[in-house]
C-alpha positions as CSV (number, residue, x, y, z in Angstrom):
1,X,0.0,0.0,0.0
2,X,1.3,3.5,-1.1
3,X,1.5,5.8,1.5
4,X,0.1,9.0,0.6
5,X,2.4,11.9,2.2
6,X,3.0,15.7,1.5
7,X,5.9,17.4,0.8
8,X,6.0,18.5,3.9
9,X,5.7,15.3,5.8
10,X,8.3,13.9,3.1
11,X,11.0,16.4,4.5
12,X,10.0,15.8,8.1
13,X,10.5,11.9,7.4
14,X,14.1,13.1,5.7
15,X,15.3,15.3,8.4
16,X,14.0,13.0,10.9
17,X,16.0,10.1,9.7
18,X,19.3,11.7,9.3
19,X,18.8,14.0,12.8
20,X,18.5,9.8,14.4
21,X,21.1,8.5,12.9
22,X,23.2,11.6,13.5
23,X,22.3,10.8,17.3
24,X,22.9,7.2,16.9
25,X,26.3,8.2,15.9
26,X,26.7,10.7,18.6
27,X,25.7,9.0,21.5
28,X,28.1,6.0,19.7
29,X,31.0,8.1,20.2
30,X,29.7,9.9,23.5
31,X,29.7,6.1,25.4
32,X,33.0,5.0,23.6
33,X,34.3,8.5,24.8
34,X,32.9,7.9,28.4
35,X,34.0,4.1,28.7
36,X,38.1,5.4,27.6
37,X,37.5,8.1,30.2
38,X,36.8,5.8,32.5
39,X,39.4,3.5,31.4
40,X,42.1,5.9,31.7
41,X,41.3,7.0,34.8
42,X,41.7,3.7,35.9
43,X,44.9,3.4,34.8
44,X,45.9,6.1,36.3
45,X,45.0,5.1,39.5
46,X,46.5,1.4,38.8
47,X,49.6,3.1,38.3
48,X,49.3,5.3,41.6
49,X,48.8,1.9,43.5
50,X,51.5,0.1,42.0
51,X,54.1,3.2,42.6
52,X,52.5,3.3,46.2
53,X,52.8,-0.6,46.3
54,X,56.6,0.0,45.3
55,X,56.8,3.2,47.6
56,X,55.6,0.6,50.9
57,X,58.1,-2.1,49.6
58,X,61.1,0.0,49.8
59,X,60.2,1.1,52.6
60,X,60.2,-2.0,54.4
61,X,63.2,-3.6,52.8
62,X,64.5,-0.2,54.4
63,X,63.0,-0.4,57.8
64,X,64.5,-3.8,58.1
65,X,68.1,-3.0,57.2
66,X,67.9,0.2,59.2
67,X,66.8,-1.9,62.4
68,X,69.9,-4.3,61.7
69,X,72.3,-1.7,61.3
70,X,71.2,-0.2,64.6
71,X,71.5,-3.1,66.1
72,X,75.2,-3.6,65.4
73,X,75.8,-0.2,65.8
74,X,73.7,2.1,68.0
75,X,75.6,4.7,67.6
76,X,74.9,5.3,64.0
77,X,72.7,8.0,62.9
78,X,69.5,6.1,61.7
79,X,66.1,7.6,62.9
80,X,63.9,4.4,63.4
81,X,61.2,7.1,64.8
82,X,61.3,8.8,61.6
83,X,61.0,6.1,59.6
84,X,58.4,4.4,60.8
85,X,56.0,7.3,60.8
86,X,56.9,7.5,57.5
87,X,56.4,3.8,56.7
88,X,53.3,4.0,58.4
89,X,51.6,6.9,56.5
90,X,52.7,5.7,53.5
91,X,51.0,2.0,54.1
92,X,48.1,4.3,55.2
93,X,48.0,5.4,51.5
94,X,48.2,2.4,49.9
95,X,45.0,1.3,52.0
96,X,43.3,4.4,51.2
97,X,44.0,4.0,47.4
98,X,43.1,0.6,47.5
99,X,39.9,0.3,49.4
100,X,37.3,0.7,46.8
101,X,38.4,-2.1,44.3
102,X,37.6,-5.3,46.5
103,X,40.1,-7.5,44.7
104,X,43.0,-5.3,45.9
105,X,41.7,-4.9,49.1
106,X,41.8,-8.6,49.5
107,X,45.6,-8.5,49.4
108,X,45.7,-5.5,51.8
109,X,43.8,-7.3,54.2
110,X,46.3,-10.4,54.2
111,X,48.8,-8.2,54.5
112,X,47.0,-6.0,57.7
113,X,48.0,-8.3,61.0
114,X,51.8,-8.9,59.6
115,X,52.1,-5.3,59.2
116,X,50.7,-4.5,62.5
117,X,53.4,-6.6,64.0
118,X,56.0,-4.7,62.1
119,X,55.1,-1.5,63.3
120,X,55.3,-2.7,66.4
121,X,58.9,-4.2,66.6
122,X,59.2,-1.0,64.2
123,X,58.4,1.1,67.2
124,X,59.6,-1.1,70.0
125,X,63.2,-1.5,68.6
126,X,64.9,1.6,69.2
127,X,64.5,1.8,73.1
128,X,65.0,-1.9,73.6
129,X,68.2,-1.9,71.5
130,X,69.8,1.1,73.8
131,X,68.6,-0.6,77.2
132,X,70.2,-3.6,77.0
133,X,72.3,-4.2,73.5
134,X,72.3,-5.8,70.3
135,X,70.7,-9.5,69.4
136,X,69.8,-10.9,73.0
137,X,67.7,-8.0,73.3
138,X,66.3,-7.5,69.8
139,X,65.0,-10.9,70.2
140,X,62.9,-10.0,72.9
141,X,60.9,-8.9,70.2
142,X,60.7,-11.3,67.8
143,X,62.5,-14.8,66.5
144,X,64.5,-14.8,63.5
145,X,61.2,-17.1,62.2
146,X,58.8,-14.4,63.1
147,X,60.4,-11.7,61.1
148,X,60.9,-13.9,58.2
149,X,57.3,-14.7,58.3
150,X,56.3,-11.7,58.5
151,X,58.7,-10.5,55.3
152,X,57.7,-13.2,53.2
153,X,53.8,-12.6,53.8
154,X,54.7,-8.9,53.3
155,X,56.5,-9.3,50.1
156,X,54.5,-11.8,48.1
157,X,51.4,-9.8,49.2
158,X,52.9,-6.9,47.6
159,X,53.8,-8.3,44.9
160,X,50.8,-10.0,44.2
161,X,49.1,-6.6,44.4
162,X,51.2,-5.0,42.2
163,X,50.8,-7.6,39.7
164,X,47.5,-7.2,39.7
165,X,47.6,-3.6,39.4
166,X,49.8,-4.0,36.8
167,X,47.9,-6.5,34.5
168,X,44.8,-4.2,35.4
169,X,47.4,-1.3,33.7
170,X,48.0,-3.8,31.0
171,X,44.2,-4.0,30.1
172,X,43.6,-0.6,30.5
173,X,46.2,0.3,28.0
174,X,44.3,-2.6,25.2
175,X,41.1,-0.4,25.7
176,X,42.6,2.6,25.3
177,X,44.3,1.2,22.2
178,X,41.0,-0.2,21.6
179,X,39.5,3.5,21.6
180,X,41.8,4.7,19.4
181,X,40.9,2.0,16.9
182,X,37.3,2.9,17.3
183,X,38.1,6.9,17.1
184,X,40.7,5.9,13.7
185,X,37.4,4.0,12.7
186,X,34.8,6.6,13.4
187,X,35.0,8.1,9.5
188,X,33.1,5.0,8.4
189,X,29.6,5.8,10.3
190,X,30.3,8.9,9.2
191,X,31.5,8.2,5.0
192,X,27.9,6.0,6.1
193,X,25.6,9.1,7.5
194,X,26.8,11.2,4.0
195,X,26.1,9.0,1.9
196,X,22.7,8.1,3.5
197,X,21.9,12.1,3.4
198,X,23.3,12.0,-0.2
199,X,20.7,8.8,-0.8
200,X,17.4,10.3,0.7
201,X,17.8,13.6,-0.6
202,X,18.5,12.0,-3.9
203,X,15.5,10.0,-3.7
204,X,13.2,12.9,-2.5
205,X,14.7,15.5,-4.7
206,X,14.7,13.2,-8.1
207,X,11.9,12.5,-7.4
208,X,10.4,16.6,-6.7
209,X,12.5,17.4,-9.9
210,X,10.9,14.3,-12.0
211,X,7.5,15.2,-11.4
212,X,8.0,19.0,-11.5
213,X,9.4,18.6,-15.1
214,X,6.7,16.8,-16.1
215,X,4.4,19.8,-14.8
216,X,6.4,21.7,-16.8
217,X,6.5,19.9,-19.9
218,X,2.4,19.7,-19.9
219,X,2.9,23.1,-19.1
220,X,4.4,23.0,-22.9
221,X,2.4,20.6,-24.3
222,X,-0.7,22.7,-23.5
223,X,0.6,25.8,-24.7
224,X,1.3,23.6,-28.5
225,X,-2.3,22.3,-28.2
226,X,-0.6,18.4,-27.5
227,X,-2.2,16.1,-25.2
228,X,-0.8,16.4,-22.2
229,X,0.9,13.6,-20.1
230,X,-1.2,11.3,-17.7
231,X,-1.8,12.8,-14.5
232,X,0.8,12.8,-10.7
233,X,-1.0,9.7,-8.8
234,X,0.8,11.3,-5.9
235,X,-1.0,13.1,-2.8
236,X,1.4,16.1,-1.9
237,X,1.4,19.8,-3.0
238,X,2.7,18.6,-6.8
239,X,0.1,16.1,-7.1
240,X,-2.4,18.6,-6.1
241,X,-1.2,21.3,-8.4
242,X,-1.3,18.9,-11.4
243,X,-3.9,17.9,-10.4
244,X,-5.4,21.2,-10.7
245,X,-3.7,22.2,-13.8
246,X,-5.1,19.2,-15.7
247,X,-8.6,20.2,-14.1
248,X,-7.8,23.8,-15.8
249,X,-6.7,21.9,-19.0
250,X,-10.1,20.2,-19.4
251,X,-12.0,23.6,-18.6
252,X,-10.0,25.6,-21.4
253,X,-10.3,23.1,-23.8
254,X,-14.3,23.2,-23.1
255,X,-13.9,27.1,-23.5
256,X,-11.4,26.6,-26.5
257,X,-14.3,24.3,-28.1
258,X,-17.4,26.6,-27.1
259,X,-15.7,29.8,-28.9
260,X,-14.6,27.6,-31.7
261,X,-18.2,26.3,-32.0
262,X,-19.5,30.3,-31.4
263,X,-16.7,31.3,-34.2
264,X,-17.4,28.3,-36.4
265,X,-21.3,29.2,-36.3
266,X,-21.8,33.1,-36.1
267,X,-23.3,34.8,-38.7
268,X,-20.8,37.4,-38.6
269,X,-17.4,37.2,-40.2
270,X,-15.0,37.1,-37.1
271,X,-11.2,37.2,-38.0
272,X,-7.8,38.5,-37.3
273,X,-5.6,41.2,-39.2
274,X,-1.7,41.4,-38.4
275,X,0.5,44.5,-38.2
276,X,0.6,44.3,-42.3
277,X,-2.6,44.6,-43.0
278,X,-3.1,40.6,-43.9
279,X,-5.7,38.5,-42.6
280,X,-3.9,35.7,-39.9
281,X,-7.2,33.8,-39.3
282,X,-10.7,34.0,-40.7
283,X,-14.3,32.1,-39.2
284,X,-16.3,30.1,-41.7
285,X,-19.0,32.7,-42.0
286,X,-16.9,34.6,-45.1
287,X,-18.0,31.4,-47.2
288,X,-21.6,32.4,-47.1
289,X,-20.7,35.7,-46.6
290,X,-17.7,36.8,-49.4
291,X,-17.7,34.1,-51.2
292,X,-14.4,32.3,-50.0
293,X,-13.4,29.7,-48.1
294,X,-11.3,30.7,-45.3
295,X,-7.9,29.0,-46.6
296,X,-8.2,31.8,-49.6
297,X,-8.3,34.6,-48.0
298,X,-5.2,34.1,-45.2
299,X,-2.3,35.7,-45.7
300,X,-4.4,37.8,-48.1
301,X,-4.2,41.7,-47.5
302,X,-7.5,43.5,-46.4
303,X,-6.9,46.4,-49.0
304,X,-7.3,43.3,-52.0
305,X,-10.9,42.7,-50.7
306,X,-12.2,45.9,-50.4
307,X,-13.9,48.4,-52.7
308,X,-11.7,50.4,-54.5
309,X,-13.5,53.3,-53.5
310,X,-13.0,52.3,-49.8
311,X,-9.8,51.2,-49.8
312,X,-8.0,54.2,-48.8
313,X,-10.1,55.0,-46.2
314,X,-9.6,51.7,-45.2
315,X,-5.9,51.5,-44.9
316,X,-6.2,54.6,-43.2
317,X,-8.8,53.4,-40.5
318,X,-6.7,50.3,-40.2
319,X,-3.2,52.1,-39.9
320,X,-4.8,54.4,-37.1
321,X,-5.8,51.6,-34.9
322,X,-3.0,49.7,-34.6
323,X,-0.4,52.9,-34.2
324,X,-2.7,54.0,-31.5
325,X,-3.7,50.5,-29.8
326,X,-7.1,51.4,-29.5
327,X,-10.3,49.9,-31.1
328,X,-12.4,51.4,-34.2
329,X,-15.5,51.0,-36.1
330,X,-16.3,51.8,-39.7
331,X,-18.2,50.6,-42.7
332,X,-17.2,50.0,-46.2
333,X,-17.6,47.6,-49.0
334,X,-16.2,44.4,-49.5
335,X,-15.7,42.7,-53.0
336,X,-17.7,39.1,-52.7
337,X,-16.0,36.1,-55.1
338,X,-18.7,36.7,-58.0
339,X,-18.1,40.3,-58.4
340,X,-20.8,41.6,-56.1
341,X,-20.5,44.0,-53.4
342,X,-21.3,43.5,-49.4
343,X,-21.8,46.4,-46.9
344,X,-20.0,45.7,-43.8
345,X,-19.7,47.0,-40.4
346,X,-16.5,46.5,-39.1
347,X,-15.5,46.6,-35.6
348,X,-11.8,46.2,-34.6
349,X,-10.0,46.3,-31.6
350,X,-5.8,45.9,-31.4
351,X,-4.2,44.0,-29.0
352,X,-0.8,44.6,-28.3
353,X,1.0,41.7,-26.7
354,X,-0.7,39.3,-29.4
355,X,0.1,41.8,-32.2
356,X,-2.8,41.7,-33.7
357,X,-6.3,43.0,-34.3
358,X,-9.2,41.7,-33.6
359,X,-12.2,42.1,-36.0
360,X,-15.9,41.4,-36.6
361,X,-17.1,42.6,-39.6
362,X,-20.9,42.5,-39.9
363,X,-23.3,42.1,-43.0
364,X,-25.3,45.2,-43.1
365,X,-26.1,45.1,-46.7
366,X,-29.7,44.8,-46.1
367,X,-30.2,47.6,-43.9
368,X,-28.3,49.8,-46.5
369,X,-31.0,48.4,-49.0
370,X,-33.6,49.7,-46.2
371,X,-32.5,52.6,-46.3
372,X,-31.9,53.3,-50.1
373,X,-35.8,52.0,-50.1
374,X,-36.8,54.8,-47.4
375,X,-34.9,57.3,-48.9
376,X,-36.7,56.6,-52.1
377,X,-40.0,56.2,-50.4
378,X,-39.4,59.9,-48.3
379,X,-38.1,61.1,-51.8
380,X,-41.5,59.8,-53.6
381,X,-43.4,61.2,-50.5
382,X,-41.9,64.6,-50.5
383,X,-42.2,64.7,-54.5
384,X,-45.4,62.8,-55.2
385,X,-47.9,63.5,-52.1
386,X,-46.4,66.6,-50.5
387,X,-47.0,69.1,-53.8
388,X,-50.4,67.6,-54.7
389,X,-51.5,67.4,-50.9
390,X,-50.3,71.4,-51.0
391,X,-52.9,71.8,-54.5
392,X,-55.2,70.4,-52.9
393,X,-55.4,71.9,-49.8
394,X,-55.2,75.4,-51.9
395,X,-58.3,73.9,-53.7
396,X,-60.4,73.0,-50.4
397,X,-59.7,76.8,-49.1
398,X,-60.9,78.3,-51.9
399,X,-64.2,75.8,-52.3
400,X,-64.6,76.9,-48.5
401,X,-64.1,80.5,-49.5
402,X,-66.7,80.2,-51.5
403,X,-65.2,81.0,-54.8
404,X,-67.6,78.0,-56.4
405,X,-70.4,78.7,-55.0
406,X,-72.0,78.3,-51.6
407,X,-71.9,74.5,-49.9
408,X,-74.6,74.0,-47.1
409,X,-74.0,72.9,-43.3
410,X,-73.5,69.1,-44.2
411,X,-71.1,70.3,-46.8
412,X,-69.3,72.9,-44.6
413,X,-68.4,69.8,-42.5
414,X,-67.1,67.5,-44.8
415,X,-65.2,70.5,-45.9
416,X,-63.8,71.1,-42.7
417,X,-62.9,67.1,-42.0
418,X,-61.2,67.4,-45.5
419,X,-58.9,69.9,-44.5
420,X,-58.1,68.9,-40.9
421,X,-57.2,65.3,-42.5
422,X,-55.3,67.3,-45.1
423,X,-53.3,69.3,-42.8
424,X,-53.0,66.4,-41.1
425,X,-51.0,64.2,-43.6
426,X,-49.1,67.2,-44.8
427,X,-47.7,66.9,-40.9
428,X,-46.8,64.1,-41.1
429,X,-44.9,64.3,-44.5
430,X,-43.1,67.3,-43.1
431,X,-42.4,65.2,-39.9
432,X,-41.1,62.1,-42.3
433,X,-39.0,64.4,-44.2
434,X,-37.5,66.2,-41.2
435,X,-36.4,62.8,-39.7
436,X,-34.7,61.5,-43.2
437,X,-32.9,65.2,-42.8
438,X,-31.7,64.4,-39.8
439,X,-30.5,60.6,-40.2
440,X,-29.1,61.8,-43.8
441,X,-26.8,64.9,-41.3
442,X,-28.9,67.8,-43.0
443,X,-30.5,68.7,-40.0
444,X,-28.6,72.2,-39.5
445,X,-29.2,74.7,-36.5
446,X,-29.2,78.6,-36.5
447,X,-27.7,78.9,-33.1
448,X,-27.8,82.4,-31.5
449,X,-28.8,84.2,-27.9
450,X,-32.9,84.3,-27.6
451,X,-34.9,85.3,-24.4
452,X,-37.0,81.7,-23.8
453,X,-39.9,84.1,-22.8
454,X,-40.1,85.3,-26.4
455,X,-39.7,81.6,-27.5
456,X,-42.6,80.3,-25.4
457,X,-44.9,83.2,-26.4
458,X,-44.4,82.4,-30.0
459,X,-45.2,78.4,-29.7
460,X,-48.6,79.4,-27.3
461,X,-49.8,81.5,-30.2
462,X,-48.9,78.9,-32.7
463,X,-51.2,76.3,-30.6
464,X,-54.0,78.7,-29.5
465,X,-56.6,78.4,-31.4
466,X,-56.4,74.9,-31.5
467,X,-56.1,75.1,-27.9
468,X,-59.7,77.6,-27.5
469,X,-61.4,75.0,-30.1
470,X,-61.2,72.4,-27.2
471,X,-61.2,74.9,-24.4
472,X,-58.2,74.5,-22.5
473,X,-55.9,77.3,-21.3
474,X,-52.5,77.8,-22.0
475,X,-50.5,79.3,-19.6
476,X,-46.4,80.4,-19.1
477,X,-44.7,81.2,-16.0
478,X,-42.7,84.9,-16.8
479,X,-38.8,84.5,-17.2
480,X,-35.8,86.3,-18.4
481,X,-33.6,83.6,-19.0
482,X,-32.2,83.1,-22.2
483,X,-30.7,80.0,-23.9
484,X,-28.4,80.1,-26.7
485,X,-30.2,77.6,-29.0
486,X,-31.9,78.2,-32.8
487,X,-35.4,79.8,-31.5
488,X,-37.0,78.2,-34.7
489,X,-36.2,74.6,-33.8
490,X,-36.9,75.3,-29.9
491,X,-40.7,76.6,-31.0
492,X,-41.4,73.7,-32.8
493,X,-40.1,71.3,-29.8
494,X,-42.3,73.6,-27.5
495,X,-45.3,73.6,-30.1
496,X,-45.2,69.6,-30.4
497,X,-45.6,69.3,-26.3
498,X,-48.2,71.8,-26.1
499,X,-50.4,70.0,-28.8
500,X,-50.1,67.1,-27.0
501,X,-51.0,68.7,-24.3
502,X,-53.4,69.7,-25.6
503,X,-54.9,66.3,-27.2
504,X,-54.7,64.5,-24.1
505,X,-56.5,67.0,-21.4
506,X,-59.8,67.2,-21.1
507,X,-61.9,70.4,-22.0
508,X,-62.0,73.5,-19.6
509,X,-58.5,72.5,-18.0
510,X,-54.9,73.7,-18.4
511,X,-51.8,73.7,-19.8
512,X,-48.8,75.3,-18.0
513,X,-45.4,76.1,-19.5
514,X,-42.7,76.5,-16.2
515,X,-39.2,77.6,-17.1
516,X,-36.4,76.7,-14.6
517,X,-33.1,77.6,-14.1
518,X,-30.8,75.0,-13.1
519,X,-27.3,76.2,-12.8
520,X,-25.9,75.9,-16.5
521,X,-29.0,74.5,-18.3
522,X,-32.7,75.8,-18.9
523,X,-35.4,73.4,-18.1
524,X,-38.4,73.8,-20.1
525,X,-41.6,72.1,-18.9
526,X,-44.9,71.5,-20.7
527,X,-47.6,70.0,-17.9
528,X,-51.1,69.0,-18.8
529,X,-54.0,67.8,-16.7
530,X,-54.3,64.5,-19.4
531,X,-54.6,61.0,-18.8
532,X,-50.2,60.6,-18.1
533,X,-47.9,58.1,-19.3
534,X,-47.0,54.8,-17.9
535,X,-44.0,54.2,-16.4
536,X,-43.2,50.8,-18.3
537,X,-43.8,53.3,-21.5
538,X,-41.7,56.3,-20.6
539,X,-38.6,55.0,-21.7
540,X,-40.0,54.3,-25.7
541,X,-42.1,57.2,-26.4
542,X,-39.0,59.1,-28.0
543,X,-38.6,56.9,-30.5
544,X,-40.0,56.7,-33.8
545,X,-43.5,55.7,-34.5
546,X,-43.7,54.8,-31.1
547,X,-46.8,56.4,-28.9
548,X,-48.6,56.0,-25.6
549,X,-51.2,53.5,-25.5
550,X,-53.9,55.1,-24.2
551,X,-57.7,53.4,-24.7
552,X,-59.5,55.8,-23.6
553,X,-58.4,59.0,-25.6
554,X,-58.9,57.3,-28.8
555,X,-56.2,60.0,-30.4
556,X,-54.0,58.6,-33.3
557,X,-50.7,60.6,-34.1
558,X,-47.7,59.3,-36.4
559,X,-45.2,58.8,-33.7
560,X,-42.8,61.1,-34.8
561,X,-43.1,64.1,-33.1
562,X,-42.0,63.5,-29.6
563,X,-38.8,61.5,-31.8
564,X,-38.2,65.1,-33.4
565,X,-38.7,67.2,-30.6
566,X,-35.8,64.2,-28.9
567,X,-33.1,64.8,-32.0
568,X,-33.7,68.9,-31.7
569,X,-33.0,68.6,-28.3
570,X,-29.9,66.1,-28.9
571,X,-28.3,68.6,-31.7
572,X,-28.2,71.7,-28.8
573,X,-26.3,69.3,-26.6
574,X,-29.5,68.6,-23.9
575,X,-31.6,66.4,-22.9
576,X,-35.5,65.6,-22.5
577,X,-37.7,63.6,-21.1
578,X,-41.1,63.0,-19.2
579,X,-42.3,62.9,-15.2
580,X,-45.6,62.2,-13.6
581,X,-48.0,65.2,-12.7
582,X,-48.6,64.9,-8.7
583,X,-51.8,66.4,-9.2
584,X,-52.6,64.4,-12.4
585,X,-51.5,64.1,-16.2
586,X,-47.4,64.5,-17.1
587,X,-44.9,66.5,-17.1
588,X,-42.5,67.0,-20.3
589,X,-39.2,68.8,-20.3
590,X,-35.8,69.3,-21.8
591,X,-33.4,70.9,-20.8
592,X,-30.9,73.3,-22.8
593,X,-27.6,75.4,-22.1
594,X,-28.6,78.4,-20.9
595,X,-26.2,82.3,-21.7
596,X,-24.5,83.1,-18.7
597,X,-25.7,86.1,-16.7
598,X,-22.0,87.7,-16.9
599,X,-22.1,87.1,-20.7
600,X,-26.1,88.7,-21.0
601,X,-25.2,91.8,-19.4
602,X,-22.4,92.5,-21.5
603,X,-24.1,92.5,-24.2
């Protein structure tokens, strides 16, 4: 069974077992150290007892000639006194030396009564000698026999102790030789600990530095789109980083395969354009796009696909985005393989470390063809409806003039519905071709400094009558603000509110025209008493052709004025919109920059 450790318990388990056998090794040489400590202080003291041994020997084969030359000669200078003192401290010695090793005390202890009895006729002989002379006394003390015995059990006791001191020397000397065997013999544990280190960290750091290349060659093999190698069984840190690293593999590869699928399957033409203006990579989509399969157009440059006419601009547009390392969109044409011509939308951004730049180029051919088909439309509108409309409203205020002739109350009224529905589709024909002005960048403004009181006057009178018809008030708040904006435009914003206004509210009830000033800007607002606006509808009603739903008013419009009054309002630089009415109906507004006071009163 595989043990699953981490590094770290990997490094404990090699520090651990070279820190034990480091202590094996140590506490090795710390006990062969103590035991030839030992031994050499036992040596020592062998040799102590065997000089002391020697020391008591002379001594006594000195004590025993001293005693004999006395006795022949008392006169001579010999201090027995003296001596045996001496003789006695120094057997004292030995004893004390001796008297923790048992064995040597076993010869001490033969030798303890004879020695006793030669201190004695040690001590005795001196005064017995001077009293009464030589060998008659001398053996008052003890028999030839006596004193022999008591040599001979002196000597061999002696020397049997300093044999054995000296064979105990002997030994001690073989250990210490012994130790300096082992100490001469020590470099082998430790030739044994290197190479063990040398062998575990080899084994542990192979090992680390096997499975970290193979990290680092899937690290490779990923990077060249190669499988990658089969996955660290292990359980450490290494194992759980490949682990994870294979775990990211698998997710980019999934990511790698959705965007190739999302690529391989747009509609749009995605693709990539290096620093010299040649395509590097191109999706499927140009095949049912351009024409081409995308083999034929790599390494192809961009200029060789477009219109002629657009291919400076092009160039240009392409040039500018990668010197700046920014992002771009344009349209031009692009040449399809049967000679045909696409409108694109291209949209491009560069990015810098891969050197290249990123596009999507979008087929927006049909929308051109809208386009060319409303412009025509607005064109047969403007032409074909407008100038007729105008004849025939010219023709319907004469009839009602009554230049023909007279028409009775029935006719009167059909008159009158006649014109209203004629004024109202000439409206909208002015409304359709001010919005193809302003899409087509014809829409022009006569800015200058205006007083908004004057303004608002101008678009009440325009909607007054209209206004009395239904009767509903129309009322402005005074003001001397003034707005630098083209008054003409700015009435006909105003004028579009206040009809609606005035469509919406219901007869004898008003609507009020509020100017604000709000630091730099001039908020106009038109409220009415009508039916409001619902919030989930708010954000639409500036768009084209879109209105209010509103049941119960039962008012058609075109949906194009509030969309006009939003682009006027856009080309000064403001901003509009619409807010409930607390006490009922909404509130419309835009705002517009408004002439500093400083500026005013220079003028």
């Amino acid at each position: 069974m595989r043990l699953k450790l981490r590094l770290s318990h990997k490094g404990i388990i090699l520090v651990t077992a070279l820190l034990a056998f480091e202590l094996f090794l140590l506490g090795f040489l710390w006990l062969m150290l103590q035991q030839a400590e030992t031994a050499q202080t036992r040596a020592l003291h062998a040799e102590r007892v065997t000089a002391q041994a020697n020391n008591v020997m002379f001594l006594f084969y000195r004590a025993a000639g001293e005693m004999i030359k006395y006795t022949y000669r008392p006169s001579a200078d010999v201090d027995l006194e003296g001596l045996s003192k001496e003789f006695s401290s120094e057997w004292q010695d030995l004893k004390t030396l001796v008297r923790d090793d048992p064995n040597a005390s076993r010869y001490i202890l033969d030798m303890d009564l004879p020695m006793k009895r030669a201190f004695e006729i040690l001590d005795q002989a001196p005064s017995i000698v001077k009293g009464e002379g030589r060998f008659g006394s001398f053996r008052r003390i003890a028999t030839p026999v006596e004193l022999t015995h008591i040599l001979n059990i002196t000597m061999v006791s002696l020397r049997k102790l300093r044999w054995y001191e000296e064979d105990l020397y002997k030994n001690v000397a073989d250990t210490n030789s012994l130790r300096q065997k082992v100490e001469m013999a020590f470099f082998i544990p430790i030739v044994a600990n290197i190479a063990l280190a040398f062998c575990l960290g080899g084994y542990v750091f192979n090992d680390l530095i096997r499975r970290i290349e193979r990290l680092s060659q899937n690290t490779m093999r990923l990077a060249a789109g190669e499988r990658l190698m089969e996955q660290d069984k292990g359980s450490d840190e290494i194992a759980t980083l490949d682990s994870m690293f294979h775990r990211m593999a698998k997710e980019l590869d999934r990511a790698v395969q959705t965007e190739r699928a999302i690529i391989d399957n747009a509609l749009d033409v995605i693709c990539t354009i290096d620093e010299s203006g040649k395509f590097a990579s191109m999706s499927p989509a140009c095949a049912a796009l351009w024409g081409y399969e995308p083999a034929d157009l790599l390494g192809m440059r961009v200029s060789a696909l477009v219109s002629n006419d657009d291919v400076e601009r092009t160039n240009g547009l392409l040039g500018d985005t990668i010197a700046g390392g920014g992002q771009a969109s344009f349209e031009n044409k692009v040449k399809r393989k049967d000679g045909s011509e696409a409108d694109m939308l291209w949209s491009m951004r560069w990015y810098g470390p891969e050197r290249i730049l990123l596009c999507i180029s979008h087929d927006i051919s049909q929308r051109k063809e809208i386009e060319r088909m409303r412009r025509e439309f607005v064109s047969m509108v403007s032409h074909d409806l407008k100038t007729p409309l105008s004849s025939v409203s010219t023709s319907v205020a004469l009839v009602q003039a009554g230049v023909y002739g007279k028409l009775d109350e029935r006719g009167q009224d059909i008159l009158q519905q006649t014109e209203e529905e004629i004024e109202r589709l000439i409206q909208m024909i002015g409304g359709l071709l001010d919005v193809a002005r302003m899409e087509a960048g014809k829409f022009e403004l006569d800015i200058e400094e205006c007083a908004i009181a004057d303004v608002v006057q101008r678009s009440i009178n325009a909607v007054k009558g209209f206004a009395e018809k239904k009767g509903i008030a129309l009322v402005a708040d005074r003001t001397d603000l003034k707005v630098r904006a083209d008054g003409a435009r700015i009435t006909q914003v105003i004028v579009n509110l206040l009809s609606n206004g005035v469509k919406f509210s219901g007869t004898k009830t008003q609507v009020r025209v509020s100017v604000v000033d709000m630091d730099d800007w001039t908020e106009v607002r038109v409220i009415d008493q009508g039916p409001g606006v619902e919030p989930n509808q708010r954000a639409l009603i500036f768009e084209r052709f879109e209105r209010a739903s509103n049941k119960k008013s039962g008012i058609e419009g075109t949906g194009l004025g509030l969309a006009i009054c939003k682009s006027i309002v856009d080309a000064h630089h403001g901003s509009i919109g619409i807010d409930e009415n607390p006490s009922g109906g909404a509130v419309f507004w835009f705002r517009i920059p408004k002439v500093p006071a400083e500026v005013s009163a220079k003028k």
